[in-house]
LUMDRENFI-923032 format. One record per residue (C-alpha): residue number from 1; x, y, z. Coordinates in steps of 0.5 Angstrom, whole numbers. Example, Ala and Ser with C-alpha at 12.3 -4.5 7.8 and 13.67 -1.06 7.14 Angstrom:
BEGIN
<pati><i>1</i><u>25</u><v>-9</v><w>16</w></pati>
<pati><i>2</i><u>27</u><v>-2</v><w>14</w></pati>
//
This chain:
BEGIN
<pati><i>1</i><u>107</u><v>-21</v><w>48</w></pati>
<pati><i>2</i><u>111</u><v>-27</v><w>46</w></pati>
<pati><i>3</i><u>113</u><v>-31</v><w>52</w></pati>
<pati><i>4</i><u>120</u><v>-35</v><w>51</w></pati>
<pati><i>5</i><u>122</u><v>-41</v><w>55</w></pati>
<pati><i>6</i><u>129</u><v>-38</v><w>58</w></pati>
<pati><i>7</i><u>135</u><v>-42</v><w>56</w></pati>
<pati><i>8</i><u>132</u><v>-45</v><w>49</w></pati>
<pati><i>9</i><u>128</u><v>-39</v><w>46</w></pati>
<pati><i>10</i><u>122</u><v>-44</v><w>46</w></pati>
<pati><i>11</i><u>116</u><v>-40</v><w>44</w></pati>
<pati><i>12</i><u>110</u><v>-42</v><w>49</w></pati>
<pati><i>13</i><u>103</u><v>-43</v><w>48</w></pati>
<pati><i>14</i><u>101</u><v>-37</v><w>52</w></pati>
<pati><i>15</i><u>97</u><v>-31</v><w>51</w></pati>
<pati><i>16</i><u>94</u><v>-27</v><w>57</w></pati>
<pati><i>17</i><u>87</u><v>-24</v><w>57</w></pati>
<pati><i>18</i><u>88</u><v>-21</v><w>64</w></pati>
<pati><i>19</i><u>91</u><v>-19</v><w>69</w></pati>
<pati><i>20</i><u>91</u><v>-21</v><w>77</w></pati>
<pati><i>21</i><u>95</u><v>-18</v><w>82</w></pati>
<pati><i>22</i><u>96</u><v>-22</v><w>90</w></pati>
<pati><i>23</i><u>97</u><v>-17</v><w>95</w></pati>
<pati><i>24</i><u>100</u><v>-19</v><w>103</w></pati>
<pati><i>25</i><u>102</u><v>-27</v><w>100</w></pati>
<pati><i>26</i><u>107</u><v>-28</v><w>106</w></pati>
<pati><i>27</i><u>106</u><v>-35</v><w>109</w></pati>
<pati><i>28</i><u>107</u><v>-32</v><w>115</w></pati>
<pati><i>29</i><u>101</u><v>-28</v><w>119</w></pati>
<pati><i>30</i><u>105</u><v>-24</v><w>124</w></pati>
<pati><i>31</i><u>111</u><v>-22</v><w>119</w></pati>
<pati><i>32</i><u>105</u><v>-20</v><w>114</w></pati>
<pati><i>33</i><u>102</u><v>-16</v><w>119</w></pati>
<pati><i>34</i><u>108</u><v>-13</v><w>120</w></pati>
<pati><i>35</i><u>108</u><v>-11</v><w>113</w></pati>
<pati><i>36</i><u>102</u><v>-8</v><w>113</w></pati>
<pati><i>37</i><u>104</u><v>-3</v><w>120</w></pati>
<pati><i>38</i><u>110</u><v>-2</v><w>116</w></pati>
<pati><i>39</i><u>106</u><v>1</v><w>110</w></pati>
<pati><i>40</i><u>101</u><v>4</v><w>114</w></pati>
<pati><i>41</i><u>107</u><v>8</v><w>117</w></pati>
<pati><i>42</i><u>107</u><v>11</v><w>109</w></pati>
<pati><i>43</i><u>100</u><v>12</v><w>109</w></pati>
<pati><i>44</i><u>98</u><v>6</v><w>105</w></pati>
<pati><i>45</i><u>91</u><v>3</v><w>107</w></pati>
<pati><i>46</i><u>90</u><v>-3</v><w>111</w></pati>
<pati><i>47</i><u>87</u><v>-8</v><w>106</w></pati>
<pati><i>48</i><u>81</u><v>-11</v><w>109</w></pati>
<pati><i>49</i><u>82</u><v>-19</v><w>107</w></pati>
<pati><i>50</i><u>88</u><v>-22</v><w>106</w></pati>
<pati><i>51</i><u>91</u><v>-24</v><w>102</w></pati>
<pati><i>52</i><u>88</u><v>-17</v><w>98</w></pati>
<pati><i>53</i><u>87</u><v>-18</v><w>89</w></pati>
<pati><i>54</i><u>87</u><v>-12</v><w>85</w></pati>
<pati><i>55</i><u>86</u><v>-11</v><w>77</w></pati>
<pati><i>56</i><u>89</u><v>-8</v><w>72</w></pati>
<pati><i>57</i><u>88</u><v>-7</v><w>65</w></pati>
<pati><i>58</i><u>91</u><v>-13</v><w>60</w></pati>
<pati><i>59</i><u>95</u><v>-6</v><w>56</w></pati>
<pati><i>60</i><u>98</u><v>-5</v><w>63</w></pati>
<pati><i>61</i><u>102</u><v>-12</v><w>62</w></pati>
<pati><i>62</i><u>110</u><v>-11</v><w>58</w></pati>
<pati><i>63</i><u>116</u><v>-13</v><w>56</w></pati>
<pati><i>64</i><u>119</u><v>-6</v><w>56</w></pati>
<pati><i>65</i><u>125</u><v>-3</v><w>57</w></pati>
<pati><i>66</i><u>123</u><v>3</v><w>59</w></pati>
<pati><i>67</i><u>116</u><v>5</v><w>62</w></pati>
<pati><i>68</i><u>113</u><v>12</v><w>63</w></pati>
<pati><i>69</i><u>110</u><v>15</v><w>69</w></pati>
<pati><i>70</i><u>107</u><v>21</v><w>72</w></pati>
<pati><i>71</i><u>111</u><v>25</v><w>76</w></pati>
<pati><i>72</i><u>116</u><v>22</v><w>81</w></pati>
<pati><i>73</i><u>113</u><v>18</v><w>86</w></pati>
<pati><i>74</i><u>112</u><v>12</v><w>84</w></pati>
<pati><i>75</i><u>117</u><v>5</v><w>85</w></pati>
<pati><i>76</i><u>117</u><v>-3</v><w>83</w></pati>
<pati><i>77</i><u>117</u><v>-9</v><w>88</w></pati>
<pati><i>78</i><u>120</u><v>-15</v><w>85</w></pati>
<pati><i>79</i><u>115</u><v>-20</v><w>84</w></pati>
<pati><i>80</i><u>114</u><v>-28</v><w>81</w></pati>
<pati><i>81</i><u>109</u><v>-27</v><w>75</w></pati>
<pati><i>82</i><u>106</u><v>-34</v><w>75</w></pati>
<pati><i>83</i><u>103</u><v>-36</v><w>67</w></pati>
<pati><i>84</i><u>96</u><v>-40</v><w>68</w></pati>
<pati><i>85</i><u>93</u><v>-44</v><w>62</w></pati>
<pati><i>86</i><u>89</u><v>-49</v><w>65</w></pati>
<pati><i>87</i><u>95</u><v>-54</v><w>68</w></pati>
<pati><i>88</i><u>100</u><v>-51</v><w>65</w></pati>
<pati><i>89</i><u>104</u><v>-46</v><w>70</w></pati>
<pati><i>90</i><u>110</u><v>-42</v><w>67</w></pati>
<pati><i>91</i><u>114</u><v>-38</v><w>71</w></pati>
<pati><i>92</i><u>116</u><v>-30</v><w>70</w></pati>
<pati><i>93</i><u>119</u><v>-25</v><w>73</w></pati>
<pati><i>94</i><u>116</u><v>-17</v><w>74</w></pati>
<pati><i>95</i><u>115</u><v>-12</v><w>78</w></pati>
<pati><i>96</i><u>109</u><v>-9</v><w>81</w></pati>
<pati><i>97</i><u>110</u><v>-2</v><w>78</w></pati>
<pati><i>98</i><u>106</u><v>3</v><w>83</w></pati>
<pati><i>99</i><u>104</u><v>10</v><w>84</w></pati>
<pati><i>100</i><u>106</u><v>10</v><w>91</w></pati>
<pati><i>101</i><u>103</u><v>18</v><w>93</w></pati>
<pati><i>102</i><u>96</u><v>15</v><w>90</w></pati>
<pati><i>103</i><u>97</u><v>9</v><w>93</w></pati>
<pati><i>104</i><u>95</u><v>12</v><w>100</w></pati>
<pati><i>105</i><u>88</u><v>14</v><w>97</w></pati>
<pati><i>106</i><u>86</u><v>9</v><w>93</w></pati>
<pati><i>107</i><u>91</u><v>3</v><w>92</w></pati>
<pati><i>108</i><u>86</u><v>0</v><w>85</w></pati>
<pati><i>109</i><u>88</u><v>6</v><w>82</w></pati>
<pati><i>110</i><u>94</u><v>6</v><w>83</w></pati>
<pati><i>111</i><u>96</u><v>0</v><w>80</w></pati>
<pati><i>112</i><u>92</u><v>2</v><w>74</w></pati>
<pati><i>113</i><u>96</u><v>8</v><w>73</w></pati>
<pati><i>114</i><u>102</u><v>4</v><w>71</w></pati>
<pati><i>115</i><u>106</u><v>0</v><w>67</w></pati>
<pati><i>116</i><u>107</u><v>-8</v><w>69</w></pati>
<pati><i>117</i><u>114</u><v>-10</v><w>68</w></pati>
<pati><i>118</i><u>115</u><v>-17</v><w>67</w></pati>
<pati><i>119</i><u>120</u><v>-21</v><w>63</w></pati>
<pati><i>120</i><u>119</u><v>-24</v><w>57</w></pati>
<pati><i>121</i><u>123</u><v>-31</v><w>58</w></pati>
<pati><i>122</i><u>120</u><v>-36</v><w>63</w></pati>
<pati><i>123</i><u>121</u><v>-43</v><w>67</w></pati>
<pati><i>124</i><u>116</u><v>-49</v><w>67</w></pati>
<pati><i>125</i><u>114</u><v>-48</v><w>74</w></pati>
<pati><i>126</i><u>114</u><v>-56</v><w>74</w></pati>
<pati><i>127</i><u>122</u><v>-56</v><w>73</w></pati>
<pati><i>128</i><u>123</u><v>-52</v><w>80</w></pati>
<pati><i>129</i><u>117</u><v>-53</v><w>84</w></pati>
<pati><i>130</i><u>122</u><v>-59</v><w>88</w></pati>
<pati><i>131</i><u>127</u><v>-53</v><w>90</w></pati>
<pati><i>132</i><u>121</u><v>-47</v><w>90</w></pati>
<pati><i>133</i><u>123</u><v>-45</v><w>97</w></pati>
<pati><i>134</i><u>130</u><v>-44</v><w>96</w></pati>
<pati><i>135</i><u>129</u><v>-39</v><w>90</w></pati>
<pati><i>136</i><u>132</u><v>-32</v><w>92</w></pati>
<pati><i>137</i><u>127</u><v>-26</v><w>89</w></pati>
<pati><i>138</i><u>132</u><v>-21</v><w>89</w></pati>
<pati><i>139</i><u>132</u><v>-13</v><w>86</w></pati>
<pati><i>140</i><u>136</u><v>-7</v><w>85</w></pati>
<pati><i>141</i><u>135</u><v>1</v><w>84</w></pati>
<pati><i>142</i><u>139</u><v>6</v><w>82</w></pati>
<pati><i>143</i><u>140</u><v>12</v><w>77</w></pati>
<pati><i>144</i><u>145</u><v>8</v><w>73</w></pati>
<pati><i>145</i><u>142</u><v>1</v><w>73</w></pati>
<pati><i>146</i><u>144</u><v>-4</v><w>80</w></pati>
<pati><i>147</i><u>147</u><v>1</v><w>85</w></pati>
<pati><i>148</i><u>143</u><v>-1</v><w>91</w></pati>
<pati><i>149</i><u>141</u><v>-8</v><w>93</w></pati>
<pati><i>150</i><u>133</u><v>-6</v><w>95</w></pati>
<pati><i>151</i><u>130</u><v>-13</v><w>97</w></pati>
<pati><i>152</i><u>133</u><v>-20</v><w>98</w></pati>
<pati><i>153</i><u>130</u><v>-26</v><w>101</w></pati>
<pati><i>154</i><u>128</u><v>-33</v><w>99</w></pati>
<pati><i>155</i><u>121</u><v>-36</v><w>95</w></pati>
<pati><i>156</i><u>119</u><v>-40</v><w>102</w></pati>
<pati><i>157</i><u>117</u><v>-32</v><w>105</w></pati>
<pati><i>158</i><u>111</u><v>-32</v><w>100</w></pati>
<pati><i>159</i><u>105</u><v>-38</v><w>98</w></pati>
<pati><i>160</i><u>107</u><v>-43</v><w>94</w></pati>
<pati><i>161</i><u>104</u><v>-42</v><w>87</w></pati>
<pati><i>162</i><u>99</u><v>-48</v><w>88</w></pati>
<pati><i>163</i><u>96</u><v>-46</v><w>94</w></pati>
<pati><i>164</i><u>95</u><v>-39</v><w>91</w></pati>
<pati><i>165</i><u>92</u><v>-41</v><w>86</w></pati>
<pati><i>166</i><u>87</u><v>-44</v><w>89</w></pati>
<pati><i>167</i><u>85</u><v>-39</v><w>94</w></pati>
<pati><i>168</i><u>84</u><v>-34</v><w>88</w></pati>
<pati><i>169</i><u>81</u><v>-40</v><w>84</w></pati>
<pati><i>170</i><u>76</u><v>-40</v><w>90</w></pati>
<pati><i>171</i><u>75</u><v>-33</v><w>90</w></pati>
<pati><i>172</i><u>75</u><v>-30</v><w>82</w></pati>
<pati><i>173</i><u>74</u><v>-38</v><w>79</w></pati>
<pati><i>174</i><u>75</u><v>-38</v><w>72</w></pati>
<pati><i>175</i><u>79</u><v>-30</v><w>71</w></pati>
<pati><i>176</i><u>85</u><v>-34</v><w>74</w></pati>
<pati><i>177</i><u>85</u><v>-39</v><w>67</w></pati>
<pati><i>178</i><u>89</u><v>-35</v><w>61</w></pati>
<pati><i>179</i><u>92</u><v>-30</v><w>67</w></pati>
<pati><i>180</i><u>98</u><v>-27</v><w>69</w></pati>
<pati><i>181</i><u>99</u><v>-27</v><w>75</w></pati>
<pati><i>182</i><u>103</u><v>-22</v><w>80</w></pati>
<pati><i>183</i><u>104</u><v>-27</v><w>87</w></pati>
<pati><i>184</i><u>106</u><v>-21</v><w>92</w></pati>
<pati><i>185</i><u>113</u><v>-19</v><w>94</w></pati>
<pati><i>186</i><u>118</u><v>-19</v><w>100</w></pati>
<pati><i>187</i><u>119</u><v>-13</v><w>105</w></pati>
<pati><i>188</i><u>124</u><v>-8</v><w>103</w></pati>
<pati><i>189</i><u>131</u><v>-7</v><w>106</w></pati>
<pati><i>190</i><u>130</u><v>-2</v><w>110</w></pati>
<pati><i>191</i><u>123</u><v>-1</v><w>108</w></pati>
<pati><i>192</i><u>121</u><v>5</v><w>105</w></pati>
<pati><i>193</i><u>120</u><v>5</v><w>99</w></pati>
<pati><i>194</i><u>126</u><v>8</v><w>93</w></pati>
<pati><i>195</i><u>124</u><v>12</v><w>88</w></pati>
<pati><i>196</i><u>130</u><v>11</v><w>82</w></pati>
<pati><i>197</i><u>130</u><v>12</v><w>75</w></pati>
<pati><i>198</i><u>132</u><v>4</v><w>74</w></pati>
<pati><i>199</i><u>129</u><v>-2</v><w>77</w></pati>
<pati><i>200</i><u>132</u><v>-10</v><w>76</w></pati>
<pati><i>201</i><u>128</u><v>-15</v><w>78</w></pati>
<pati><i>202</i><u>130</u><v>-22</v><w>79</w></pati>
<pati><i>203</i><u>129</u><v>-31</v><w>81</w></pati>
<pati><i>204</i><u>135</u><v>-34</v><w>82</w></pati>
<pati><i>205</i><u>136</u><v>-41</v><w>82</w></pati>
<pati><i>206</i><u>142</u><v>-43</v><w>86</w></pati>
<pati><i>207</i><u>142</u><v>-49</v><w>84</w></pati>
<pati><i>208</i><u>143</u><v>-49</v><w>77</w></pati>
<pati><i>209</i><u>145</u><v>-42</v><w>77</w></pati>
<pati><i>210</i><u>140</u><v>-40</v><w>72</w></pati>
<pati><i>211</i><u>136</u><v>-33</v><w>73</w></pati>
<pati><i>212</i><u>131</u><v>-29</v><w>70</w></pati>
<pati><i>213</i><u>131</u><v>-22</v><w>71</w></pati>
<pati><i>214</i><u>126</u><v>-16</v><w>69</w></pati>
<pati><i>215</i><u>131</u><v>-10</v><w>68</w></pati>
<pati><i>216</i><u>127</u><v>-2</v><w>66</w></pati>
<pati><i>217</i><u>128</u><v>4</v><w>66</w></pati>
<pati><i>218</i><u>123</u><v>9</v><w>69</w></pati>
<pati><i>219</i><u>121</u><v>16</v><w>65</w></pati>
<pati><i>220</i><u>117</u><v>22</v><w>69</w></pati>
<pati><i>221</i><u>114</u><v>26</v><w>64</w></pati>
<pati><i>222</i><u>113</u><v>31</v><w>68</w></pati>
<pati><i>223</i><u>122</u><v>32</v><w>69</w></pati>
<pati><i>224</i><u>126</u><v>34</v><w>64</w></pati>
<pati><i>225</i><u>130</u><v>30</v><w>59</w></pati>
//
């Protein structure tokens, strides 16, 4: 994968060797264990540490317009992916693409089984790490592209990039160097999850009215084309 610093098209040195997802990464412990009932409703499981970690193979990672699933009961979340080498920090946006039936039964497995969308273009994390809080994470679903407003809120909900970093650099050590890492999302409006042919993932910086986005489409193997 080429990863291309948004605006200038400026290659960066970066080249992930794995993959590191962060689940139940809100700031705030009551509304995250709101989160979790809200998925526990669902049928999801209760992590027994948060914030939770999982893994997946690097091959998942992709930049892709379309990805493939099996059957119809998978959906994404948006995600701020951060880019780790040694001190330099870039920022992406992805989606945690997810099995959301063998989600309820086993949640490492279900990250597995599918693609993890993140965009190619990028930000240094050092060029809005003063406005962090103020970031807007937003997505979209739809049949045709962005016909449904799916999440909505501010990057103050989550950790912030450093003290995340340090807590899995604590727990996993030296993997969270050369990774790609998923940092958690926000709850969705409405809170259940949506299961659409198109998701559009998206940072907006208010400020500079700069954004990166992460826009694919699903195809079920299982449906008829």
């Amino acid at each position: 994968m080429e990863f291309t610093l948004e605006g200038s098209g400026v290659a960066i040195d970066f080249d992930p060797e794995r993959v590191i997802i962060a689940g139940y990464t809100g700031r705030n412990q009551e509304e995250t264990r709101a989160h979790i009932r809200e998925l526990e409703r669902q049928g999801i499981p209760t992590p027994a540490e948060i914030p939770a970690i999982f893994r997946t193979t690097l091959d998942r990672l992709t930049s892709d317009r379309e990805i493939e699933v099996v059957g119809g009961r998978t959906a994404g979340e948006a995600e701020v992916v951060l880019l780790v080498k040694g001190e330099n920090i870039w920022i992406a946006i992805g989606s945690d693409h997810t099995d959301r039936e063998l989600e309820k039964i086993d949640i490492p497995a279900s990250k597995q089984v599918c693609a993890k969308p993140v965009s190619a273009q990028v930000w240094n994390y050092a060029d809005v790490r003063e406005r962090w809080d103020k970031l807007l994470l937003r997505s979209w679903v739809g049949e045709n592209g962005r016909d449904e407003l799916y999440q909505e809120g501010r990057m103050a909900a989550l950790l912030r990039p450093e003290d995340l970093l340090a807590m899995l650099k604590r727990r996993l050590g030296r993997l969270v160097d050369n990774a790609a890492v998923y940092t958690g999302t926000i709850p969705l409006i409405g809170g259940q999850f949506t299961h659409k042919p198109y998701f559009t993932a998206e940072l907006r910086d208010d400020a500079s009215g700069r954004a990166l986005q992460c826009a694919y489409r699903v195809r079920s193997i299982d449906a008829p084309q």
